[in-house]
C-alpha positions as CSV (number, residue, x, y, z in Angstrom):
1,X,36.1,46.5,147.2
2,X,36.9,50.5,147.7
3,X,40.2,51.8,146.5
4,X,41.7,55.1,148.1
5,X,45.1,56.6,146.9
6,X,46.8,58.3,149.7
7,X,49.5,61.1,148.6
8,X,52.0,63.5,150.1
9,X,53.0,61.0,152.6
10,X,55.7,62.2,155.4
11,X,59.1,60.0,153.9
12,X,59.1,59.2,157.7
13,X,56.1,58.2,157.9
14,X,56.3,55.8,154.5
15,X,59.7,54.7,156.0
16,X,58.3,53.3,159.5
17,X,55.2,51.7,157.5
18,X,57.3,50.2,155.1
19,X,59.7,48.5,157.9
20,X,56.6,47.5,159.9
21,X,55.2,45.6,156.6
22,X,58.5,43.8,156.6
23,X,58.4,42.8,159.6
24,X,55.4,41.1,159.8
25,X,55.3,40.0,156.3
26,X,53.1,41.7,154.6
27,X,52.6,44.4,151.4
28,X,52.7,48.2,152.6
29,X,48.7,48.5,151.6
30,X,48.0,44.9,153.8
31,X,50.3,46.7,156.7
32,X,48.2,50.4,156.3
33,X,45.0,48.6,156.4
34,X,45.7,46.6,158.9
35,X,46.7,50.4,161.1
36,X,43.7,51.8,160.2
37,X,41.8,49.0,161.5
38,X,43.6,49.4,164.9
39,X,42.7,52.7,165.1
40,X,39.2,53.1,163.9
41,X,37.8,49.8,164.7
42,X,39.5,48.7,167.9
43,X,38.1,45.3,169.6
44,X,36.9,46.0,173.0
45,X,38.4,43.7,175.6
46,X,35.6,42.6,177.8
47,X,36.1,43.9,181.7
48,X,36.5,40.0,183.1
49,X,38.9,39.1,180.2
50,X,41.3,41.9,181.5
51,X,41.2,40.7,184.8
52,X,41.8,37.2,184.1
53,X,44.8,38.3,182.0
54,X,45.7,40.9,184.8
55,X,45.6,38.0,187.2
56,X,47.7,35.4,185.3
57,X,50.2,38.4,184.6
58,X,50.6,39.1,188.3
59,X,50.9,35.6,189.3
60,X,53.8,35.3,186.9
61,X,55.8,37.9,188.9
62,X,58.2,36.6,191.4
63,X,59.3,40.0,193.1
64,X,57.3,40.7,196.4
65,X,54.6,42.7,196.2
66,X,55.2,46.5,197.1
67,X,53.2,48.5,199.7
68,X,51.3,51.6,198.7
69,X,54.4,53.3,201.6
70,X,57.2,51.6,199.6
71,X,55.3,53.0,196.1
72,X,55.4,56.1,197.5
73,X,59.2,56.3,198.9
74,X,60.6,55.2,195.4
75,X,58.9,58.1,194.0
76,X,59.8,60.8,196.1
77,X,63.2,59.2,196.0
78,X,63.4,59.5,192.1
79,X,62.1,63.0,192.0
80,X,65.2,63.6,194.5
């Protein structure tokens, strides 16, 4: 398998990595791997998935659901 070396990392940067491989249990190279996947091979949700899951989220809410006037008074009223 390829090996890369990365250098001049930000200390920030190395820092927010480094807690992020704690926190899900892994080494620092398993955790930077596992980011680059993310990004450069992200898994396409297919359409009917996300409404299915868009669906079952919205059936979980127990508010009442707004109108697009209601919408559109809270947002005048927070630009206020």
């Amino acid at each position: 398998m390829p090996a890369i070396t990365v250098k001049n990392i930000p200390e920030r940067l190395y820092q927010h990595l480094k807690a992020s491989a704690h926190i899900h249990h892994r080494s620092i190279n398993s955790e930077l791997i596992v980011c680059l996947e993310r990004v450069l091979l992200p898994t396409r949700i297919p359409p009917h998935e996300l409404i299915t899951t868009a669906r079952a989220l919205r059936g979980q809410v127990k508010s009442p659901i707004l109108s697009d006037e209601e919408i559109d008074k809270a947002k005048v009223h927070g630009r206020a």
